[in-house]
N, C-alpha and C positions, 0 to 999 in steps of 0.2 A: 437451754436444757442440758446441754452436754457438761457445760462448764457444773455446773449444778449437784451432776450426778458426781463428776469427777469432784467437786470439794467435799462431798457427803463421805465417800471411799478413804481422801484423804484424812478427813475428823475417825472416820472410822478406826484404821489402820494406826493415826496418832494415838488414839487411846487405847487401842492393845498395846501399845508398845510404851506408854505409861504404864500402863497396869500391870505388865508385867517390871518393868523399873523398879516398883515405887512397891511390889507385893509385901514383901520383908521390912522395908523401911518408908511406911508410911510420911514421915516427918509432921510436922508441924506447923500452922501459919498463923499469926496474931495479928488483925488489924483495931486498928484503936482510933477513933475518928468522934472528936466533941462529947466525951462521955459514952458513946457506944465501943462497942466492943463486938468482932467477930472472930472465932476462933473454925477452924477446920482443917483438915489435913494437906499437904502438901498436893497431891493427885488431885483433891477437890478443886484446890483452887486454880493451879495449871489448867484444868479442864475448864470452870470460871472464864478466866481469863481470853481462853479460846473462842470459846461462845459468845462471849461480848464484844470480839473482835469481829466472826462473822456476823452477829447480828448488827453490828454498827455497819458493816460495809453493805449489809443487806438494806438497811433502812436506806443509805446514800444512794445503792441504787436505783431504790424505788423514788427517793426525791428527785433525782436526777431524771428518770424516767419521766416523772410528769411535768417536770417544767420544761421539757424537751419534747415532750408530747406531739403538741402540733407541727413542729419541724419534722420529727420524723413520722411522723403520718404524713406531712406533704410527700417525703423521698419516698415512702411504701408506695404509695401511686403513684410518683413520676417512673418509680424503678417495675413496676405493673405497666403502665402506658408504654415506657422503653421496648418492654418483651413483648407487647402488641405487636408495637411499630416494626420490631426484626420480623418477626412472623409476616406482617403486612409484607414486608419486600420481600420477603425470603418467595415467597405464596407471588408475588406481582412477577419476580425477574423467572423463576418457574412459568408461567402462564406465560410470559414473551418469548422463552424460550419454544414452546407448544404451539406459537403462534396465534395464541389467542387475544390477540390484542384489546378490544373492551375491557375483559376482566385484568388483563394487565395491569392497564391504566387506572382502573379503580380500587385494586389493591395497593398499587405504587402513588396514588394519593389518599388511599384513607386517613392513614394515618403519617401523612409525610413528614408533619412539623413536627411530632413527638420521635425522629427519629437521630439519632447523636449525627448523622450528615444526611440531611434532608438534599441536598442540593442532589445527592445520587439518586434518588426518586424521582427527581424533575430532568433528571438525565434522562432515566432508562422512562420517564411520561413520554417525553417529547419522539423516543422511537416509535414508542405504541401509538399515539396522537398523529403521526406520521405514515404511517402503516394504515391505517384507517383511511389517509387523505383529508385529514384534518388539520392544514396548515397553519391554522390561526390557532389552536391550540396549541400544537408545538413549538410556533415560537415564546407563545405565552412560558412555557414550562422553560424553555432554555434559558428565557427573560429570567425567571424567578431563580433557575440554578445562578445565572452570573452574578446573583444578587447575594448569594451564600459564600458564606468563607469556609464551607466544608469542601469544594471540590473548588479545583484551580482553573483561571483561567484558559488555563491548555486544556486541561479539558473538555470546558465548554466549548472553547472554538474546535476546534478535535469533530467533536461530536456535532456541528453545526454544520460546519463545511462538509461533513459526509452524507448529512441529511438533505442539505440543498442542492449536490449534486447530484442524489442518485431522486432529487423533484423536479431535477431539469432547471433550477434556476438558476442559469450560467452567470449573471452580472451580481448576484447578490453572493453565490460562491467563491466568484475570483476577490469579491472586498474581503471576507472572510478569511481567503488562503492568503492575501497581502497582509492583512493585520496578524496574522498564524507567524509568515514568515518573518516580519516587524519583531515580533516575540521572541520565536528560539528558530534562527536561522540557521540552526547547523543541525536541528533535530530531521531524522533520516526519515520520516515517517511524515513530516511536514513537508519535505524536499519532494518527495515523492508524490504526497494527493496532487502538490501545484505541478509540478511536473507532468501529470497526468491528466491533466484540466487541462494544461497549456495544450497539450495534443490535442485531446478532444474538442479543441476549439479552434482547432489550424493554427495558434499562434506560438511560430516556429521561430519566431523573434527571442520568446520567452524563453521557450528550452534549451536556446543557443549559449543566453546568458547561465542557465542554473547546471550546464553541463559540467564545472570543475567544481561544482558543489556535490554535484549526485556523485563524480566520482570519488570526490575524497571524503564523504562521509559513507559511503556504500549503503545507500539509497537503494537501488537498485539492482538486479542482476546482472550480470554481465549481458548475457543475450537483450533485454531489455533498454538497459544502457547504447547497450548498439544500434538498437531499431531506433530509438529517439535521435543517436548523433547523427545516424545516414539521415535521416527526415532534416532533420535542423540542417545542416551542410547542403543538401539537396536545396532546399529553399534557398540558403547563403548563397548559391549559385548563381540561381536563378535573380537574382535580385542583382546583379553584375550588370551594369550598362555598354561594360564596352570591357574589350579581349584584356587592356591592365587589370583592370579591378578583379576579372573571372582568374588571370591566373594568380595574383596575387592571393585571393581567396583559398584557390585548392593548395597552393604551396602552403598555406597555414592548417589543411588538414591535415591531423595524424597520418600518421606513414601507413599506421595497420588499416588505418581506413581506406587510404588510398587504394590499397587492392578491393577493396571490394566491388563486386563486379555492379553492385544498384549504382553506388558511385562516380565511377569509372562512365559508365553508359550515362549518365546523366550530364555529366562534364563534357563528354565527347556530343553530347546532343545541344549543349550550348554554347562552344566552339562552333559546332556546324551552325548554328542560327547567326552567330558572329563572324561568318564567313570565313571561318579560319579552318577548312577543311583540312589543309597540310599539318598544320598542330593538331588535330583531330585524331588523321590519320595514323603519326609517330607513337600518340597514347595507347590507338591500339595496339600498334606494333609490341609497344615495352612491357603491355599488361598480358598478350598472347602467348609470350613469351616465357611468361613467368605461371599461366596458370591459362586453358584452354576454355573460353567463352563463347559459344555458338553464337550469342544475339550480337553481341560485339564482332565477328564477322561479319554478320548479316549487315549491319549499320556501318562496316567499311566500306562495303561493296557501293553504299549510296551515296559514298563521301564522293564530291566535284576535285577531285586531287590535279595539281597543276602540271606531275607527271604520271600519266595514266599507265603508261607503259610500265612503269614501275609497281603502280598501286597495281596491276594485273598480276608480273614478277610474285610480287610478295603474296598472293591467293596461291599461287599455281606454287609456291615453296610451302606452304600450310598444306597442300594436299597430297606434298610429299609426303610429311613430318605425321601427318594426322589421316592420313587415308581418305578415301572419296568419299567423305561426309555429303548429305544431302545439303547441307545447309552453304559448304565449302564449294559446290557445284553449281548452284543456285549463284553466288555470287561472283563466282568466276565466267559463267553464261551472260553475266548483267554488264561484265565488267566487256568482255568479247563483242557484245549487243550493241555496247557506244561506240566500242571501234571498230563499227562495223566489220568483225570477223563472223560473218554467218557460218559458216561448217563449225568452226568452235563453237561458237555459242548454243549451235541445236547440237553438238554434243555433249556439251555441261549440262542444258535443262534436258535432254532427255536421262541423262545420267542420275539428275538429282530425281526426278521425277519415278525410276526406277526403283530407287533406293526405299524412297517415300514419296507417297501420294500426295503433293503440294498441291494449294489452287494456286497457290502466288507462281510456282514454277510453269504451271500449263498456262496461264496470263501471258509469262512473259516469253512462251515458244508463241504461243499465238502475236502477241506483236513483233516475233521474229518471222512469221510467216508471212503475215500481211508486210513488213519490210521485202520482204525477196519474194512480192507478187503470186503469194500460194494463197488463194482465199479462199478457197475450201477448206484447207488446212488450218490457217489460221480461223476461218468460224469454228470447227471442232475443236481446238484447244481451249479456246473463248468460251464453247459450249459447256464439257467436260470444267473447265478452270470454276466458271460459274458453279455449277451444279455442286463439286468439289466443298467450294466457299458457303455454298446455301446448306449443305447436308450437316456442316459443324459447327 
């Protein structure tokens, strides 16, 4: 219609601008054709000529039009079904967003096949089918998206593995994030759901390996990063059979790990299993040194050290440095308790006991008491110690 109006303007605007031309000099034109003969003015037949031109292009393209007819009446309703089908999703990913999942799902397949990537409708089916608790339709739906070459593979798996794991189905997930990771091994987002499977399934085998992966595609946060290296390293530990392999292992942990005190206390708890109190001990020593840990005290004081008298020394020099901690008292009374020095020892736990109300500390006055024959004494500490224990 526009083209239309605009040739009609145009013929319009041509012939004013003939007719003023041609006003003064009309001219002349003779056509002579088998005996006939037409005579008329110059402006006549310029005009003529115009008119036959548009009516020739007019007629073509009404021939045009009808031999093409039925093609383009197919494309007016495929290009009609199209604008459904966007509407259909636009209306489906709306309603999931609302969390209306039924109508979701039923606008995100009405019309899914009429739409230019169907495979994104059998995506966003398979959340809503899922959301319901309707497993056997969702996988149906993710079946038919990997079936489509409008969405990618990553995608599908992407979307597969996040639905399986937040259904609890751990063995059909981890096939998933191993075919995910087969694919695009360096994608930070893939690194991560496995990564985060691996935890939630204890297997600190897994995370040990994808650690120089998550770090060098930045995967993860730093703080997150962390919690999984201590977890994985903490395992590696423990899976040590004998004092080579354990320190071989922490010597391969990072430096900055090494201070950490989850670390540290976990190492020094499996040295002590491996009888190797004395290397136990030195750990603590180098780690207190450098940054002050209460529970890493605490678990000195319990090391079997082969010079007591020293592992004493180095409590009673911490209490110089760090003042009569409850917890530095507690341990220097325990350490007093083995070698048999009683006036010390019910000095430290009355001291720590002072400081703060311990059951562990009034325990361990009470088996100082019943040692040096106060059993009276010793039941009230036992008593109180209990009570202490039961009340937190």
């Amino acid at each position: 219609m526009r083209r239309l109006l605009l040739a009609f303007f145009v013929f319009v605007l041509l012939g004013i601008l003939l007719s003023v031309v041609f006003r003064h000099h009309p001219g002349y034109v003779l056509v002579t054709f088998d005996g006939w003969q037409v005579e008329t003015s110059l402006l006549f037949a310029c005009a003529a000529v115009l008119l036959g031109v548009w009516a020739l292009a007019l007629v073509w393209r009404i021939f045009v039009t009808l031999v093409f007819a039925p093609r383009n009446i197919r494309g007016f309703f495929g290009r009609r079904r199209r604008r459904k089908a966007r509407r259909s999703l636009y209306a489906g990913l709306e309603h999931l967003a609302e969390a209306r999942w039924a109508r979701a799902e039923a606008d995100l397949q009405a019309l899914a096949e009429s739409n230019e990537a169907p495979g994104l409708n059998h995506l966003f089916s398979a959340r809503a089918a899922q959301y319901q608790a309707h497993l056997g339709d969702r996988d149906r739906y993710l079946q038919k998206a990997a079936e489509r070459k409008s969405v990618s593979e990553l995608a599908v798996l992407i979307t597969q593995a996040e639905l399986q794991i937040a259904a609890g189905q751990t063995t059909e997930a981890q096939a998933t994030l191993t075919r995910l990771h087969e694919l695009e091994p360096r994608h930070p987002w893939v690194l991560r759901m496995l990564a985060d499977h691996a935890m939630a399934c204890g297997d600190y085998e897994r995370v040990y390996g994808l650690l120089p992966e998550l770090d060098k595609y930045a995967a993860l946060s730093a703080q997150r990063l962390r919690e999984m290296s201590i977890a994985a390293y903490k395992h590696r530990l423990s899976q040590q059979s004998d004092i080579g392999g354990l320190t071989a292992t922490w010597r391969r942990i990072p430096k900055d790990l090494r201070q950490a005190p989850e670390i540290v206390r976990h190492y020094v708890q499996c040295l002590k299993q491996q009888r190797a109190d004395d290397e136990a001990a030195n750990v603590i020593r180098n780690t207190l040194k450098k940054q002050w840990v209460a529970p890493l005290a605490l678990i000195f004081g319990d090391l079997q050290c082969s010079d007591e008298t020293e592992q004493l020394a180095t409590v009673e020099e911490w209490i110089k440095i760090h003042g009569r901690e409850s917890e530095l008292m507690l341990v220097a009374g325990r350490l007093c308790l083995r070698n048999q020095l009683w006036g010390r020892a019910r000095s430290y736990f009355e001291a720590s006991q002072a400081q703060h109300a311990r059951a562990d500390a009034l325990l361990e006055l009470g088996h100082l008491f019943e040692q040096i024959n106060e059993v009276d004494q010793a039941r009230s500490a036992y008593r109180r110690g209990l009570e202490l224990r039961a009340s937190q």
